[in-house]
VMD Tcl script that draws the C-alpha trace (Angstrom):
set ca {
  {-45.16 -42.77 31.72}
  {-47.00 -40.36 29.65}
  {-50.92 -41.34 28.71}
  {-51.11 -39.51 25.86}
  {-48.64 -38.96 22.85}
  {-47.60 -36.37 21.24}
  {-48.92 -34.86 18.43}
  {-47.18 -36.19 14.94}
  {-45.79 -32.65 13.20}
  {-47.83 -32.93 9.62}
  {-45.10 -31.24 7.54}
  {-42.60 -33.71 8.65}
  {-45.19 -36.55 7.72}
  {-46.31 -35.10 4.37}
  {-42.39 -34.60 3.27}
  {-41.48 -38.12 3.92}
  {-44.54 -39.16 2.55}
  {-44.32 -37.04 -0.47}
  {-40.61 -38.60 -0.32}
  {-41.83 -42.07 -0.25}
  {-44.16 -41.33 -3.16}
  {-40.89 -40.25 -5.29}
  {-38.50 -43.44 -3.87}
  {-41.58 -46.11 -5.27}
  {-42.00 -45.70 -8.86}
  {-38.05 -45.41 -8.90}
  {-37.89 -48.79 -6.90}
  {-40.35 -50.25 -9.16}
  {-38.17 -49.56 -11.83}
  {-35.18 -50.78 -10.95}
  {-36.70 -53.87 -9.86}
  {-38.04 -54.22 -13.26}
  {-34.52 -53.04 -14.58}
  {-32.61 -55.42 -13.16}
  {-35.51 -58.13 -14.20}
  {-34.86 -57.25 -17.90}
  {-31.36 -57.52 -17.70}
  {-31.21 -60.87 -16.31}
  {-33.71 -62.68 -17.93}
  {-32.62 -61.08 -21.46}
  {-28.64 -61.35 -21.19}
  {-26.23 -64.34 -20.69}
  {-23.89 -64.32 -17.65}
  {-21.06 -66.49 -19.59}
  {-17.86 -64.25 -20.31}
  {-16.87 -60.60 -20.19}
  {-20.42 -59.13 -19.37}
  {-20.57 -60.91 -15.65}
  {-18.76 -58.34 -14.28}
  {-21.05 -55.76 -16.06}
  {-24.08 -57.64 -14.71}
  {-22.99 -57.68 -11.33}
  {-22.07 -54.20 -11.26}
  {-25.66 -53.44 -12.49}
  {-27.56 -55.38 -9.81}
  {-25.46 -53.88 -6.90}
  {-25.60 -50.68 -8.30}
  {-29.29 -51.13 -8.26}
  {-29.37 -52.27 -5.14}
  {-27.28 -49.79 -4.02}
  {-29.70 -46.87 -5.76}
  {-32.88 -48.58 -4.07}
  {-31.20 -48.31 -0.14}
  {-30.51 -45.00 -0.74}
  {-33.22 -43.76 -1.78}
  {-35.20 -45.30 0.91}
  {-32.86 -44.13 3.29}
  {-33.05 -40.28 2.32}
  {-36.75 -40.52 1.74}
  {-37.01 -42.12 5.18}
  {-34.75 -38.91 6.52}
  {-36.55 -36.35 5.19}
  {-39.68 -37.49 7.51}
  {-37.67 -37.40 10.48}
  {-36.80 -34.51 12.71}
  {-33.54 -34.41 11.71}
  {-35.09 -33.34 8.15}
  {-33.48 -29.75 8.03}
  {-29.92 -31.35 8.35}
  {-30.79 -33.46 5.65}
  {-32.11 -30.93 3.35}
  {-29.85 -28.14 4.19}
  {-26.90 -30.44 2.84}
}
mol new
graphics top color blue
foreach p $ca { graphics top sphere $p radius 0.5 }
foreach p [lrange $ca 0 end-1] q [lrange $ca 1 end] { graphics top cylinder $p $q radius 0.2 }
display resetview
């Protein structure tokens, strides 16, 4: 077992860290999105469907984002950005 580890490689840690400073502010507002809608609308009729749709789809948004900003500060980071 090795004593000592490696080195981290800074340009991989300051793009995910510039990536998790992108994927925040857009969490924060879908969180708040998705507050507004449900405290503000009714879920009786038609617009259920449209709710739910909204809430997964923000859901949805949040995961990925996290996922790609969590990527992009992994060595695999040139696959990710080259696509």
């Amino acid at each position: 077992m090795e004593p000592f580890l490696p080195a981290r490689d800074p340009v991989r840690y300051r793009r995910g860290f510039f990536a998790a400073c992108v994927a925040i502010p857009f969490t924060a507002m879908q969180i708040w999105a998705v507050t507004v809608v449900l405290t503000t609308t009714t879920v009786d009729g038609p617009p259920r469907l449209a709710i739910l749709l909204a809430v997964f789809g923000a859901a949805i948004a949040v995961v990925d984002g996290w996922r790609w900003a969590w990527r992009v500060g992994t060595a695999d980071a040139r696959n990710v950005i080259a696509t």
